[in-house]
C-alpha positions in Angstrom: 153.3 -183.8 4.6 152.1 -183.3 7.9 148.2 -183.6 8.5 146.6 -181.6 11.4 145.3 -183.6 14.2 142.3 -181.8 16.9 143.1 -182.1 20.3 140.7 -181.9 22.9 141.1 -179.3 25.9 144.2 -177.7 23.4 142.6 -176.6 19.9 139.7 -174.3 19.9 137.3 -173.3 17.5 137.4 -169.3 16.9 134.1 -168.9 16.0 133.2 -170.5 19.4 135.7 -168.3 21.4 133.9 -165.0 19.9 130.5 -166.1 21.1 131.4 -165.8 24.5 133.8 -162.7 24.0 133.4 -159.4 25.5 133.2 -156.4 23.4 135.2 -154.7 25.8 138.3 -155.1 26.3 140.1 -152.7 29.3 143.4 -151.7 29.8 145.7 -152.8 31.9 147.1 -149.8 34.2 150.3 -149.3 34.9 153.0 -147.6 36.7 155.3 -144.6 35.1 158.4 -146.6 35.6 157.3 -150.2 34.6 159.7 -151.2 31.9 158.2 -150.9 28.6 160.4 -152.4 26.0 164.1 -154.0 26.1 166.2 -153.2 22.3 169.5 -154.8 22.1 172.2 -152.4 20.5 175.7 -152.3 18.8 176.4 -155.9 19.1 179.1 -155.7 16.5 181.7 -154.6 19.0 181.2 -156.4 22.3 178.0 -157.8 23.9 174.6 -156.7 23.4 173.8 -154.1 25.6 169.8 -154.7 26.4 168.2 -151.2 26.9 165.6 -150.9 28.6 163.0 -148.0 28.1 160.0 -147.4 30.9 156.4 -146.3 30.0 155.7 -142.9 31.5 158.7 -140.8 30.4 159.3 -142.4 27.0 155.9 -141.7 26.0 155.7 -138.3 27.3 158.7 -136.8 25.3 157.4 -139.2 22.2 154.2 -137.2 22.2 156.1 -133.8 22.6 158.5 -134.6 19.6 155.7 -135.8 17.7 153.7 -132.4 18.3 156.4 -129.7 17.8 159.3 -131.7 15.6 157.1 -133.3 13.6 154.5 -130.3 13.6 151.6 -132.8 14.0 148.1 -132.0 12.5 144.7 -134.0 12.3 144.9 -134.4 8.7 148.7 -135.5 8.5 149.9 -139.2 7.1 152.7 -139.8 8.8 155.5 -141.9 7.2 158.1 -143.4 9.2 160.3 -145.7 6.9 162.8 -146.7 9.0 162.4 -150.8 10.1 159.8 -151.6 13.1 162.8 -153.2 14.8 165.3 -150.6 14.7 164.7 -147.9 17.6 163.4 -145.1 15.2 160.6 -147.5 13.9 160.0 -148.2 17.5 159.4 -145.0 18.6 158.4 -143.0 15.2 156.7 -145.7 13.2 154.6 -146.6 16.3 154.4 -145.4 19.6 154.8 -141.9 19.0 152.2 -141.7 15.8 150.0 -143.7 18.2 150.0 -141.9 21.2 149.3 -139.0 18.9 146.5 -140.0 17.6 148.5 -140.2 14.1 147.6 -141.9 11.0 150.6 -143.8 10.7 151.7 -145.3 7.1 154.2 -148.7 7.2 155.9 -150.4 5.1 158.1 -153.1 4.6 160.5 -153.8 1.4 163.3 -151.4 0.1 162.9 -148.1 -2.4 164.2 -149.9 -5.5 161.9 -152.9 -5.4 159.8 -153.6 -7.8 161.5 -150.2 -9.2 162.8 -146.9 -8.2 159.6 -145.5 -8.3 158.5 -147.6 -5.0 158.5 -144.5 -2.8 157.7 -141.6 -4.9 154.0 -144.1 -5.8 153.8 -144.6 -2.1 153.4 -140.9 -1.1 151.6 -140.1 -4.2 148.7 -142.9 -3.8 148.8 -142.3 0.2 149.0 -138.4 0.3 151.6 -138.7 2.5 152.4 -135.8 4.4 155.9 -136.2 6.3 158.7 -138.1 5.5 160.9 -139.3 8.1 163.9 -141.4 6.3 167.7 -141.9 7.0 170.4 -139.9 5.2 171.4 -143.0 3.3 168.2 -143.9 1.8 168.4 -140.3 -0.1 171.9 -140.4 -1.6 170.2 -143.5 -2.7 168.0 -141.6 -4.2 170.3 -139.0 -5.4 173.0 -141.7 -7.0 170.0 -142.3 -9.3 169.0 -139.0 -9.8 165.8 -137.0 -9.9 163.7 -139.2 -12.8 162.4 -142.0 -10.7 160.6 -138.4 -8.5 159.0 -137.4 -12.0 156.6 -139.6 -12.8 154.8 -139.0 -9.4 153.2 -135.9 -7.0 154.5 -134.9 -4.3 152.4 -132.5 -3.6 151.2 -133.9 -0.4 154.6 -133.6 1.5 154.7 -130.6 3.6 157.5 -131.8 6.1 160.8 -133.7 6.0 162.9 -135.1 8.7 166.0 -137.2 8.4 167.6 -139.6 11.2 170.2 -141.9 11.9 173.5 -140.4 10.6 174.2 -136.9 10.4 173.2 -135.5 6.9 175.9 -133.8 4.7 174.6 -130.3 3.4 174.7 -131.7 -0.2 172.3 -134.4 0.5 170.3 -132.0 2.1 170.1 -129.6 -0.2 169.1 -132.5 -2.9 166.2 -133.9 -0.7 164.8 -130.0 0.2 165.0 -129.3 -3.2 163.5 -132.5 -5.2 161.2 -134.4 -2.7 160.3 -130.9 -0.9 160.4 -129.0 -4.0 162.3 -126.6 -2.2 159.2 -125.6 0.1 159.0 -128.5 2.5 161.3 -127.7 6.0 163.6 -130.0 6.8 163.9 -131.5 11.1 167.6 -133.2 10.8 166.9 -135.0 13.7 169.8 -135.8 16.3 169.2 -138.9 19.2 170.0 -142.8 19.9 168.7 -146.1 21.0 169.4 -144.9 24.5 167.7 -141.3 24.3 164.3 -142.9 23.0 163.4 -139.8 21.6 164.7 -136.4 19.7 166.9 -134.8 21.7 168.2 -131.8 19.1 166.3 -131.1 16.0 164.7 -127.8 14.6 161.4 -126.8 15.7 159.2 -126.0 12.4 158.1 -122.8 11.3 160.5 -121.5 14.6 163.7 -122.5 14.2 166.4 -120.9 11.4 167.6 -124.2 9.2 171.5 -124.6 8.2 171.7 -127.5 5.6 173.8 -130.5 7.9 173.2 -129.3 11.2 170.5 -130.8 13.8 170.1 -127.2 14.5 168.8 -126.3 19.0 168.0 -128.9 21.6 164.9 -129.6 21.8 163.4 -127.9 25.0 164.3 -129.2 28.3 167.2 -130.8 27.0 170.3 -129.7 28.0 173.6 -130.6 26.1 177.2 -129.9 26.7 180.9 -130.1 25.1 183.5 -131.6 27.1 187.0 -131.6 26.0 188.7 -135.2 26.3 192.2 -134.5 26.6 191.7 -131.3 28.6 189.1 -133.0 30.8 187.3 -129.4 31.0 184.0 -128.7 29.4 184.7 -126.5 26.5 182.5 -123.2 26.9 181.7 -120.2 24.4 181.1 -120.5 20.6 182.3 -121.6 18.3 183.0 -124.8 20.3 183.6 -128.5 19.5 184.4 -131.5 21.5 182.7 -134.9 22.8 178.9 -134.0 23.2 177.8 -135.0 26.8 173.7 -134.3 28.1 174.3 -132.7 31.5 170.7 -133.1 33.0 167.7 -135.9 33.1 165.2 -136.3 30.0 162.1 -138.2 30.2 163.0 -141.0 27.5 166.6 -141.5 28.5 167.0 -145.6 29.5 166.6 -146.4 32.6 169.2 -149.7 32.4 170.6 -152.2 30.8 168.9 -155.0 31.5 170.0 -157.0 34.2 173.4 -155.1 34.1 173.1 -151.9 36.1 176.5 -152.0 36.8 177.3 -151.8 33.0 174.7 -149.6 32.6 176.5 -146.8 35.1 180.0 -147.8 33.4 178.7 -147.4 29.9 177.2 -144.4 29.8 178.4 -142.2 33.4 181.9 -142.7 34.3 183.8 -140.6 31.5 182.9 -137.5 32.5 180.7 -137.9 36.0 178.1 -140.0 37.6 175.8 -137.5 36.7 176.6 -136.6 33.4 175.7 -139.2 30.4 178.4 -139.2 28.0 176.7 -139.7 24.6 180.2 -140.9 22.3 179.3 -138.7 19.7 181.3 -135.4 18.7 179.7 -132.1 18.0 180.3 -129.1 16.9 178.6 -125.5 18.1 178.4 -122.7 16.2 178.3 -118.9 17.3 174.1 -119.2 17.1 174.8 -121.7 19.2 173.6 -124.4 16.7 174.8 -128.2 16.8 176.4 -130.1 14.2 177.2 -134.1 15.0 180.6 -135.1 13.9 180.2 -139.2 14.2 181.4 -141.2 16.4 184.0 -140.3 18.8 185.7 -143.5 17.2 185.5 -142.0 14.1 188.3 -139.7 14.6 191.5 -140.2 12.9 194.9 -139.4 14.3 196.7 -138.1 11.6 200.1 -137.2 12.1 199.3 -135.1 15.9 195.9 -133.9 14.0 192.6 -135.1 15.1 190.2 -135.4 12.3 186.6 -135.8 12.0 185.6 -139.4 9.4 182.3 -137.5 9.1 183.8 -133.9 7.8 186.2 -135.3 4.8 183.0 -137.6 3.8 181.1 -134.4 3.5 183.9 -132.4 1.6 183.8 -135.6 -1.2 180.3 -135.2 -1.0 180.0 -132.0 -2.3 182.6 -132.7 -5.1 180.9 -132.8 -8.3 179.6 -136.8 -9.4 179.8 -138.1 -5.5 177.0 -139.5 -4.0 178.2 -141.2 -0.8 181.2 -141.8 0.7 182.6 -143.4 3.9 186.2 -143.1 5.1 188.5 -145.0 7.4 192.0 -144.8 8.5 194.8 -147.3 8.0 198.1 -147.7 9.4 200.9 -145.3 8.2 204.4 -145.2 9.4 204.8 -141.4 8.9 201.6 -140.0 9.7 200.4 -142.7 12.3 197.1 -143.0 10.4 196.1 -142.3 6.8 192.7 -141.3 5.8 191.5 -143.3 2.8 188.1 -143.3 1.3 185.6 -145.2 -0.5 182.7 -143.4 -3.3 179.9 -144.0 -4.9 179.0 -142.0 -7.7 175.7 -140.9 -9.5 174.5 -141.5 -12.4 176.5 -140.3 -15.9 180.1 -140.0 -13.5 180.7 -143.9 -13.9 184.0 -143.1 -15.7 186.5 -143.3 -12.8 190.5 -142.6 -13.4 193.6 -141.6 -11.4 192.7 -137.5 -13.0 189.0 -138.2 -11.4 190.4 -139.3 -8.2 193.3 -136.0 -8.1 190.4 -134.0 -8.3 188.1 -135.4 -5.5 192.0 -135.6 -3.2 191.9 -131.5 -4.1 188.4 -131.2 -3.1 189.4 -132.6 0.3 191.9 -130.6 0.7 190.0 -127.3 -0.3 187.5 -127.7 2.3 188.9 -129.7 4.9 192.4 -128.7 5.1 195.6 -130.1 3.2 196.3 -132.4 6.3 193.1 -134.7 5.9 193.9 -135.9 2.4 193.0 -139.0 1.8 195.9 -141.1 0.5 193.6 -142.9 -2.1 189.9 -142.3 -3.2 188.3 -145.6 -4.3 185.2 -145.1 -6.3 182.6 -148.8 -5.9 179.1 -149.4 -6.3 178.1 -150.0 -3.0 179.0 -150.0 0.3 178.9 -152.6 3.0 175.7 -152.0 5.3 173.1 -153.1 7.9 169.8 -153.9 8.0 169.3 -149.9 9.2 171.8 -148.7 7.4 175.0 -148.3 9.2 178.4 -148.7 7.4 180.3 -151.5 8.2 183.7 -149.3 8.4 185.6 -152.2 10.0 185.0 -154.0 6.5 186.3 -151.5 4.2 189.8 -151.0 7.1 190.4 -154.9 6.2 190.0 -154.1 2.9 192.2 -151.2 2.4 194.8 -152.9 4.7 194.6 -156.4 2.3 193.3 -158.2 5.6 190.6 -160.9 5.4 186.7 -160.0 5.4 186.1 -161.1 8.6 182.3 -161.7 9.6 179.9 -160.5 6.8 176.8 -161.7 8.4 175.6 -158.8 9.9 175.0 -157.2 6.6 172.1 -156.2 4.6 174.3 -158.1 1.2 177.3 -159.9 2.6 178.0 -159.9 -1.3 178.7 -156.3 -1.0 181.9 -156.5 1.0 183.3 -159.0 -1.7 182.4 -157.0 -4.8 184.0 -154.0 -2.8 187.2 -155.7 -2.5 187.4 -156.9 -6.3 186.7 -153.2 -7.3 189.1 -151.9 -5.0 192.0 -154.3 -5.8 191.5 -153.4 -9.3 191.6 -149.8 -9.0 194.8 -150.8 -6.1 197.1 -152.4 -9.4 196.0 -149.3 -11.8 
């Protein structure tokens, strides 16, 4: 064992260096657009793209979000759970409460540890008033259903918001209903790493709320639809096509750092220089209202048809004993791509046969057309994840196509990804 040795003109005592310490401590000034932070993103596909967010902007449309998203008041504990180094806990666990003036609760360990009850005790002994927590963490919840919320008050809550994925009406419904109970507003809360901020979201109190969909932009922001294959934006409603932002916003990124010329590639040569394309796909309704689809790489090609990954996991969803699901496509020599899909179910629907599995193919087809069938349902106990939640949907393709694993590292359990594959090729030879 080491032993610590004092070096003179290196070590310092701290009592010493607080006798000559200033009780003042000013802060250093500086300009709008001096970069402020630099978050690395979606390294699993490529290089790390370092984006960088300045000072002014970000933290003027953090302040606004804060105030009319998040309906801040005086009183109000605000609790981000998301982690500190994932962009949300960035700007909604920290900056944002604190350039509010927010009393800002954190935490660090997962919902089920030392039991399911973590969360529920949290907000209780806290009075916690908001909630701000990713769609996954509440089919979480909902997989174990509504005892572990009992034993505690919630009381406190008065607001919920969800971000990260789009949220399927189910879900929704389940968290409004059971950690709300059914009298807390929901903000579904649409933006990314490179926006900073909120860009759509309901506005409290204002805006009409439809269960799944991130509702209005937020004001000043101005979104768009833009058909890929036409190349023509896509007007009226109803509408869909690849979501685009057609003017300036305060928090957008300013770079990647030390990469402009990746930076304009990345994010302003699909449609314009001027317009950032956002690679998400959207949906508007005749009130005008968006609904995020997922990923543009989320879209299957299924024999001529292209189908949304995020609207057949929302029609399993909503069949009975589902709580998550995630679906991929795999190779088919008729259809060009097959949709197949991968459940978790809640609690008392463990038993899980070939009848089960007709009934949740019928569902899909009931709500999302006969064409986006998936080919097989595969019910597991998990499914493969990140650190902030993101499904590894590369993983379950190599898995459903008997292909190796592949790099597990990334994950929040690289066990996960193995257990998957044992419970799939089991339920693959029934």
């Amino acid at each position: 064992m080491k032993t610590f040795r004092w070096r003179r003109g290196r070590d310092q005592y701290w009592d010493s260096l607080m006798e000559n310490a200033s009780d003042e401590c000013e802060a250093e000034q500086m300009d709008a657009e001096d970069p402020f932070y630099v978050l690395y993103s979606s390294g699993s596909t490529g290089k790390p793209k370092g984006i960088q967010h300045n000072i002014g902007g970000y933290l003027v449309q953090l302040k606004a979000t804060m105030m009319w998203v998040m309906d801040l008041k005086d009183d109000d504990v605000f609790w981000c759970t998301a982690d500190i180094g994932w962009v949300t806990g960035h700007s909604y666990l920290v900056y944002g409460p604190l350039a509010s003036g927010a009393t800002t609760l954190q935490f660090e360990g997962t919902p089920t540890y030392p039991d399911n009850t973590r969360w529920p005790s949290i907000i209780e002994n806290h009075k916690v008033t908001t909630l701000y927590t990713a769609p996954t963490a509440i089919r979480a919840f909902m997989k174990q259903g509504t005892e572990p919320l009992e034993g505690s008050d919630l009381s406190s809550l008065r607001l919920l918001g969800t971000v990260g994925e789009p949220i399927n009406p189910k879900a929704w419904v389940w968290y409004h209903e059971n950690f709300g109970g059914g009298r807390c507003p929901i903000v579904d809360t649409w933006w990314q790493t490179e926006t900073g901020a909120i860009m759509i979201a309901p506005l409290p109190g204002i805006t009409k709320l439809k269960p799944g969909s991130a509702t209005k932009p937020f004001p000043g922001i101005f979104p768009g639809l833009w058909d890929e294959e036409e190349e023509q934006w896509v007007e009226g409603n109803p509408a869909s096509g690849a979501l685009t932002i057609n003017k300036p916003w305060p928090a957008q990124l300013r770079t990647l750092w030390q990469d402009p010329e990746r930076y304009k590639e990345e994010y302003y040569s699909d449609v314009s220089e001027e317009i950032y394309y956002v690679e998400d796909g959207a949906k508007r309704d005749e009130e005008g209202y968006y609904t995020i689809t997922g990923r543009i790489d989320d879209v299957l090609n299924v024999a001529g048809h292209r189908l949304s990954t995020v609207e057949i996991e929302n029609a399993l969803v909503g069949a009975e004993g589902v709580a998550e699901a995630a679906v991929i496509g795999i190779d088919d020599e008729d259809k060009g791509q097959a949709p197949v899909a991968f459940v978790i179910l809640e609690g008392g629907h463990e038993e899980y046969d070939e009848n089960y599995e007709k009934e949740l193919v019928d569902a899909v087809a009931q709500k999302a057309g006969k064409i986006s069938k998936p080919n097989r349902v595969y019910a597991v106990a998990d499914l493969p994840k990140t650190n902030s939640g993101k499904i590894m949907r590369r993983l379950l393709q190599n898995i459903a196509q008997g292909e190796e694993l592949g790099d597990t590292s990334t994950l929040a359990d690289p066990s996960v990804a193995e257990t998957i594959q044992e419970q799939t090729q089991e339920q693959m030879q029934q």
